[in-house]
Every structure is written in C-alpha cells, then in structure tokens.
C-alpha positions in Angstrom: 115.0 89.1 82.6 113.4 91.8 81.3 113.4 95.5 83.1 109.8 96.5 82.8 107.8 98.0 85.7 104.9 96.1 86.4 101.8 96.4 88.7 101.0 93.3 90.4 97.3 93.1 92.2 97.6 89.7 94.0 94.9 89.9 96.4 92.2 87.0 96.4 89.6 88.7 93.5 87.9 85.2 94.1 86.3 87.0 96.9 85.3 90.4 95.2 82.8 90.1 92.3 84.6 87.5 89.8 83.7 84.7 92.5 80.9 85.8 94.4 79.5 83.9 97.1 76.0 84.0 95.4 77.6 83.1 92.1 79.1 79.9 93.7 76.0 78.8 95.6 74.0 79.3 92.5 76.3 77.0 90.6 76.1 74.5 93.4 72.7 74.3 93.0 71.7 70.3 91.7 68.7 71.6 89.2 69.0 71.5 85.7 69.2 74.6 83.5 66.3 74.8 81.3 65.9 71.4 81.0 69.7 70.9 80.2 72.1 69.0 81.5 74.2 69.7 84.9 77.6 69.8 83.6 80.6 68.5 85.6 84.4 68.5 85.0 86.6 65.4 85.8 88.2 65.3 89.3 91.8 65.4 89.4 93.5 62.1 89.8 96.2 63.4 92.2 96.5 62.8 95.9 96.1 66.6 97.4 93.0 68.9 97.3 93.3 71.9 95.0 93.4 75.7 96.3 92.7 78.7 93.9 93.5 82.2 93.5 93.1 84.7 91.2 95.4 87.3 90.3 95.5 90.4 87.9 98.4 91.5 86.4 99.4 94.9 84.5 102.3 96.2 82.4 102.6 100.2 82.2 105.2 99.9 80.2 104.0 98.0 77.4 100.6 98.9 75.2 97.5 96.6 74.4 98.3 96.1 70.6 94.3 95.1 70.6 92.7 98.6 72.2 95.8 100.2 72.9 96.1 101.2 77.0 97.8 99.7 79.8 98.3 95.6 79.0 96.1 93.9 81.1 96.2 90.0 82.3 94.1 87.7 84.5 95.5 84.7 85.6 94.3 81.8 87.5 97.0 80.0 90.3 96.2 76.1 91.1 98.4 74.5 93.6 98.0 71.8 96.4 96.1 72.7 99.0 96.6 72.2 103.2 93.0 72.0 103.5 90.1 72.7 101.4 87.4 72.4 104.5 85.5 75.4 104.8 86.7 77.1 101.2 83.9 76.4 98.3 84.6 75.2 95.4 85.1 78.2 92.2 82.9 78.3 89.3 84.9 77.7 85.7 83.5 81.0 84.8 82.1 83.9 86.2 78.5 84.7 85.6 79.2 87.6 83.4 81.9 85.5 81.4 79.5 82.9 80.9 76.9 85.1 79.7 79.4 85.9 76.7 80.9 83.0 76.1 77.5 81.5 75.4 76.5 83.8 72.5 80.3 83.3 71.3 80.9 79.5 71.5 78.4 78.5 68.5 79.9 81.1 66.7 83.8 80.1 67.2 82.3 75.7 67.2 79.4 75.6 65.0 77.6 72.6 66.4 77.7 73.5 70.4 74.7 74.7 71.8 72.8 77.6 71.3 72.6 80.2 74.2 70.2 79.2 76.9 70.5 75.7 76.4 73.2 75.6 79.2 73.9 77.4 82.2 77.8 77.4 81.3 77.8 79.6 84.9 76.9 76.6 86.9 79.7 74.4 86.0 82.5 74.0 88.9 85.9 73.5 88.8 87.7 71.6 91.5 90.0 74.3 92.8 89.1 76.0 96.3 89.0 79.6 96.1 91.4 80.9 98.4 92.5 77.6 100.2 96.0 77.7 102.3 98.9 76.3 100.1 100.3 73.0 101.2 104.1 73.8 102.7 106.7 73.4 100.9 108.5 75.2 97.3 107.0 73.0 94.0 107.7 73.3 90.8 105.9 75.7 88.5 103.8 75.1 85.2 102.7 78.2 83.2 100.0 77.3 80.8 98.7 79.7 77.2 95.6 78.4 75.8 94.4 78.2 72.4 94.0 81.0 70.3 90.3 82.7 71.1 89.9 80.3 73.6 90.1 81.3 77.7 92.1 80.1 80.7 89.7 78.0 81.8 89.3 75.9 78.8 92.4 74.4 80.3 90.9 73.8 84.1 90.8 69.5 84.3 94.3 69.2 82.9 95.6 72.0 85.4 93.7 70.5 88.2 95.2 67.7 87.6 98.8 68.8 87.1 98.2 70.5 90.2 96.7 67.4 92.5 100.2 65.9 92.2 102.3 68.4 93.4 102.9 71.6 90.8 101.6 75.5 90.7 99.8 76.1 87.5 99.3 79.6 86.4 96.5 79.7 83.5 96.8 82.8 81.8 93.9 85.0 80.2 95.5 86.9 77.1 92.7 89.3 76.3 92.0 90.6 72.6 91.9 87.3 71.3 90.6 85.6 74.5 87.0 84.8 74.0 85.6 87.0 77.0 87.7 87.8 80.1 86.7 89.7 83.2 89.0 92.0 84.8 88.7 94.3 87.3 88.2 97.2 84.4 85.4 95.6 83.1 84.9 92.5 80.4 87.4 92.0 77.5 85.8 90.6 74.2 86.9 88.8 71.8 89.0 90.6 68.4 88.8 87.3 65.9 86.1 86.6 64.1 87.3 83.6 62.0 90.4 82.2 61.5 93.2 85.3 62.0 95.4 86.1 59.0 99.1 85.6 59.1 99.6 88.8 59.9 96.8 89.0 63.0 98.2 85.5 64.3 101.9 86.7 64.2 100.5 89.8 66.7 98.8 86.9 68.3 101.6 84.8 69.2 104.3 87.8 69.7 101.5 89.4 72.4 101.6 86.2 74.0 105.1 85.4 74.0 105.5 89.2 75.8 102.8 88.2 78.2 104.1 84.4 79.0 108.0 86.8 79.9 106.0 89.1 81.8 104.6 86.4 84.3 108.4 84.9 84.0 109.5 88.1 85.6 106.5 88.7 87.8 106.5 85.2 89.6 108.1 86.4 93.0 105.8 89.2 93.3 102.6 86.6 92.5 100.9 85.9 96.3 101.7 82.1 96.1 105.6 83.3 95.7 107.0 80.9 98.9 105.7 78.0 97.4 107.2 77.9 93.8 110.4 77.2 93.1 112.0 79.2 90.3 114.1 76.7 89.4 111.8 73.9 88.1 109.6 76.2 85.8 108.1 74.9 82.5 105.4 76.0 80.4 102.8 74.3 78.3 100.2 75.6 75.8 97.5 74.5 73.2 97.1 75.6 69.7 98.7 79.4 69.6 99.5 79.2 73.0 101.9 76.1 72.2 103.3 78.0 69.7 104.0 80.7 72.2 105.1 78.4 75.3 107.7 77.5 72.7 108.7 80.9 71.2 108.8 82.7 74.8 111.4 79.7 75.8 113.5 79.6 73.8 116.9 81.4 75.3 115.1 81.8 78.7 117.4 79.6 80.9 114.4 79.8 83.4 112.3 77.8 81.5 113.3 74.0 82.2 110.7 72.1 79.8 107.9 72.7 77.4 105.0 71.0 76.2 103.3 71.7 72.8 99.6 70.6 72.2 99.4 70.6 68.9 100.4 74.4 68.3 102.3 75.6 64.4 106.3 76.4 65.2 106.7 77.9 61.4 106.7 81.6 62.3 110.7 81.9 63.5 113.4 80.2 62.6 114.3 77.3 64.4 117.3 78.7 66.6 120.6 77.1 66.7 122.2 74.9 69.9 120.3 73.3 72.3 117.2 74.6 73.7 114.6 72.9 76.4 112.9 69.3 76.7 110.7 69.7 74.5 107.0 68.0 73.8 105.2 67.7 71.0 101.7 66.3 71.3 99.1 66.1 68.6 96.0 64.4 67.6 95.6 62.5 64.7 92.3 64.5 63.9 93.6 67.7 63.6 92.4 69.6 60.1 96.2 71.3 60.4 97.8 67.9 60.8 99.9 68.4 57.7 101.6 71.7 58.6 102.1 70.5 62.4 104.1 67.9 61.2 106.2 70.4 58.5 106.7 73.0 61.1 107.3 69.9 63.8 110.3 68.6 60.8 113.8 67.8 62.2 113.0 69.0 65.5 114.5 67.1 68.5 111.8 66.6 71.2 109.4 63.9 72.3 106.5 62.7 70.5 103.2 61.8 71.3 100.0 61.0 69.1 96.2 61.3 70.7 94.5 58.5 69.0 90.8 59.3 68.1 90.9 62.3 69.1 90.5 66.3 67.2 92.2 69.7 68.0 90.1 70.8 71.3 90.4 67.2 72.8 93.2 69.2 75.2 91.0 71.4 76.8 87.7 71.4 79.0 85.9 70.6 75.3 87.0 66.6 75.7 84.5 66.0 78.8 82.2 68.4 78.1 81.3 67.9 74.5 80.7 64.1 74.7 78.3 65.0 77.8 76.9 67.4 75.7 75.8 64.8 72.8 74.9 62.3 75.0 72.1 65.1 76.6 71.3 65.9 72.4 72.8 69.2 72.7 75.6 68.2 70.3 75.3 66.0 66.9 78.3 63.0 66.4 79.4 65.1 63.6 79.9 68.3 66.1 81.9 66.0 68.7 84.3 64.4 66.2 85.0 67.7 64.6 85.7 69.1 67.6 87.3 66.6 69.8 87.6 63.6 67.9 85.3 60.0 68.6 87.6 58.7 71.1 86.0 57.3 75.1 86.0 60.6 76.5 88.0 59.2 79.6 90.3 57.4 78.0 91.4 60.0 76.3 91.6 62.6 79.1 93.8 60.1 81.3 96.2 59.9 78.4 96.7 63.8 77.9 97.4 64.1 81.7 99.6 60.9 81.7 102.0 62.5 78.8 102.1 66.0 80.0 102.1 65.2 83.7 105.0 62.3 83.0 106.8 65.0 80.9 107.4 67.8 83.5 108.3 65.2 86.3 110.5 63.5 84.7 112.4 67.1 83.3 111.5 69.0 86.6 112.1 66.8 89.0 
C-alpha cells in the first residue's frame, strides 16, 4: 500500500455533461447515420442487469509524465444491478470523445472508416448509468486496455464479466489513451505510431502507477460496500496486460491476472511464486514471436484464440465484422485487425476463458 494523497471525485458524472440526457436519447435514436450502419455491442450473457458509474480520480502527489500537472484518471465501474427500470442505458462514448476518436481511428487502424461514415456517438453500451448496485460484497476485476486504445474498447467483455456477478473498473490512462474526457477538458492522444522502447517503458510504468493507485483508492470509490477487497484481480490487453502483470506482481491484493496478449520482456521475471496467472493470445498476432519469448518458462495457464488478430479482445471483434458486412471495412482490414474468425464464436470464447479464470481463482 502506497502512502500517496489522493483526491477521489466519485459522484455520478454520468449525469453532468459526459452522459447527458440529450446525448443518450440521441444515441437511442433507430436512424442510421449518413447512410451507415446502426452499430450495436453484444449483450452480456450473464443473469443480472448491468449498473454504471463513472468516476474521476486524481493523484497530487504524483506528475503527468505526458503534460506534466496533477495525474488525472477516468474510470468506468460495471457491476450487477438491483434494477435497471427507469435508468437509460450509457453511450460507449461521449459525444465529444466520439468526435475524436473518429478522425483518430483510421489513423491508429488504417482500413476503418473514415470520419462521418459512423456516428461512433450513437453506439450503446449495456450498463445503466447510475442504477442501484445489487446487495451484497463481489469480487473485483480491474481492467488496462491496450496501448492508445480507451476504456471502452473493453465495454462487451466487462459487461459481461459483470452480468455474472463481479465489479469491473475500466480505467482511462490519458497521454497514450486515444481521447479521454475529463472533467478538465479532453485528453488527446501522445503516440503517433508504434512508441519506441523508451516511450513504451513510460507507457507501461505510468500505468502500472495508475493500476496501484486505484489498488489503494478502492474503498474511497462510491461502489466501496459492494466489493470485496479480498477477491481482486486484474486483466489487461496489449500494454495494459503487460501492466496488469507488472503492477501484480508482490501486491498480495491482487489474487489473479489475465494477460491478453500483452509483451512481459521489460523486467525480470521475479523470483517465488506470484499470482494465477493467464496468458491468452491469438494466433494472428504480428508480435506472436516475441509473446511467446517473453511468455518462455513462465508458469500460468494458456489459451490460444483461433482465427482471430490482436484487437479481437476488445469492442473491435463485433464491431469490425458489422462494419464489412455494411462495406465500411475491406476482408483485408478485418483479418488484420481481428482476425477471420465468426465474430460470435469468438467473443463467447474470450468471455468463457477470462470469466472461467477469475471464478475459478476468486471464488
């Protein structure tokens, strides 16, 4: 446990501007967005509605290696839900977020559409914004994203982790986030490209300090009575499996980790035993060839996503195949990016391994 002094602001900002009532009525709406398609995330497969809150987070003590200042976080809570009636459903992004990571997504993915071919604000998640908790303490899943990739790149598999029982915290790590919104205005991304060795070690050691920070900061977060600090793992995708793993290790908090196909060549492996541990990769992946070096002698469990490419983790493996099939992606875009595999085949085996993983470690 680290000593810092944090500022926690936990109130619902779903219902101040990053979730306006307009915004979530407008993405409601059924008509297409200049001509293009209507696009909708997967349910969750779990029996309880989902609630949502949105929390951001501050450290005084600690400086924004990116654009110096305060550090800043935004995070997004999922957890089971008493009762969803009366509490609309919260948009994946916020309007201004969407705006950005329109003109930023063709850039980062050559091959997904160009800006104004989808309105990326008009695309739901499942969670309720503000919905009462359903009683009871459940176990706590912390999830980092993929380097210049958001938190809610990694909404479905969240959802779904939540639907059955957990609180998910998706965490924002802006400066190499694609866009975030915080309450001090929007956070751009710093990469442009792949990042050197030296920009993705600042990368992975920001969000290792970030992933303790919410560690330490979980009793203060406004869903508090519901989590139970003794079943906490955390899972992350590309760079943000490299730091679930990193920020782990030594932590007897920690109980489990899941890897989705993130490097673990930056630090020494660390002697003694150290958390369940997954490693989960696709067989795709350009980078296969230093996962598996940097994944060498390294006791965990192993999985292998079968036709499937790096992004097929995130949001990107249901939206890109909708996306071809409306002619807004090419077959060479969608295998590059999440591989060739059935869509929902491939999603129900990600949330299969990962959700089988942390019950069977954080039971």
């Amino acid at each position: 446990m680290t000593s810092r002094r944090t500022v926690l602001k936990g109130t619902l900002l779903g219902s101040a501007a990053a979730l306006l009532p307009t915004a979530v009525a407008a993405a409601e709406a059924v008509s297409a967005f200049a001509g293009g398609p209507l696009l909708r995330l997967p349910a969750p497969s779990g029996p309880y509605p989902v609630g949502m809150q949105t929390v951001h987070l501050t450290d005084p003590s600690r400086t924004d290696p990116w654009v110096g200042g305060v550090r800043e976080l935004m995070l997004t809570v999922l957890y089971p839900a008493r009762s969803v009636r009366g509490f609309s459903r919260g948009p994946q992004l916020t309007p201004a977020e969407a705006r950005v990571f329109a003109e930023y997504a063709p850039g980062r993915h050559p091959g997904l559409p160009k800006p104004g071919a989808v309105d990326w604000a008009a695309v739901l998640t499942h969670g309720h914004v503000g919905a009462p908790p359903l009683p009871g303490r459940r176990p706590v899943l912390v999830y980092s994203p993929g380097g210049g990739d958001s938190r809610s790149l990694g909404t479905s598999l969240a959802e779904d982790l939540a639907s059955h029982g957990r609180v998910v915290v998706l965490v924002d790590h802006p400066g190499d986030a694609s866009q975030v919104e915080l309450p001090t205005g929007m956070r751009t991304t710093v990469l442009f490209g792949p990042p050197d060795p030296a920009t993705f070690r600042t990368m992975v050691d920001t969000r290792i300090a970030d992933l303790r920070l919410i560690l330490d900061q979980l009793s203060d977060l406004p869903l508090a009575p519901v989590m139970d600090s003794r079943r906490i793992g955390l899972y992350g995708h590309s760079a943000g499996g490299t730091a679930a793993v990193y920020a782990a290790r030594g932590d007897r908090r920690v109980g489990a980790v899941a890897n989705l196909e993130g490097y673990l060549d930056l630090y020494p492996t660390p002697a003694g035993r150290e958390q369940p541990l997954l490693l989960f990769r696709t067989d795709g992946f350009e980078g296969t060839a230093r996962i598996k070096s940097s994944w060498a002698g390294l006791p965990g469990c192993r999985a292998l996503l079968a036709d499937a490419n790096h992004w097929a983790f995130t949001d990107y493996g249901s939206l890109v195949p909708r996306l071809q099939s409306a002619g807004l992606a090419t077959a060479t875009a969608r295998a590059a990016l999440v591989g060739t595999g059935n869509p929902v085949v491939t999603l129900a085996e990600v949330r299969r391994k990962v959700g089988t993983f942390f019950a069977h470690h954080l039971s």
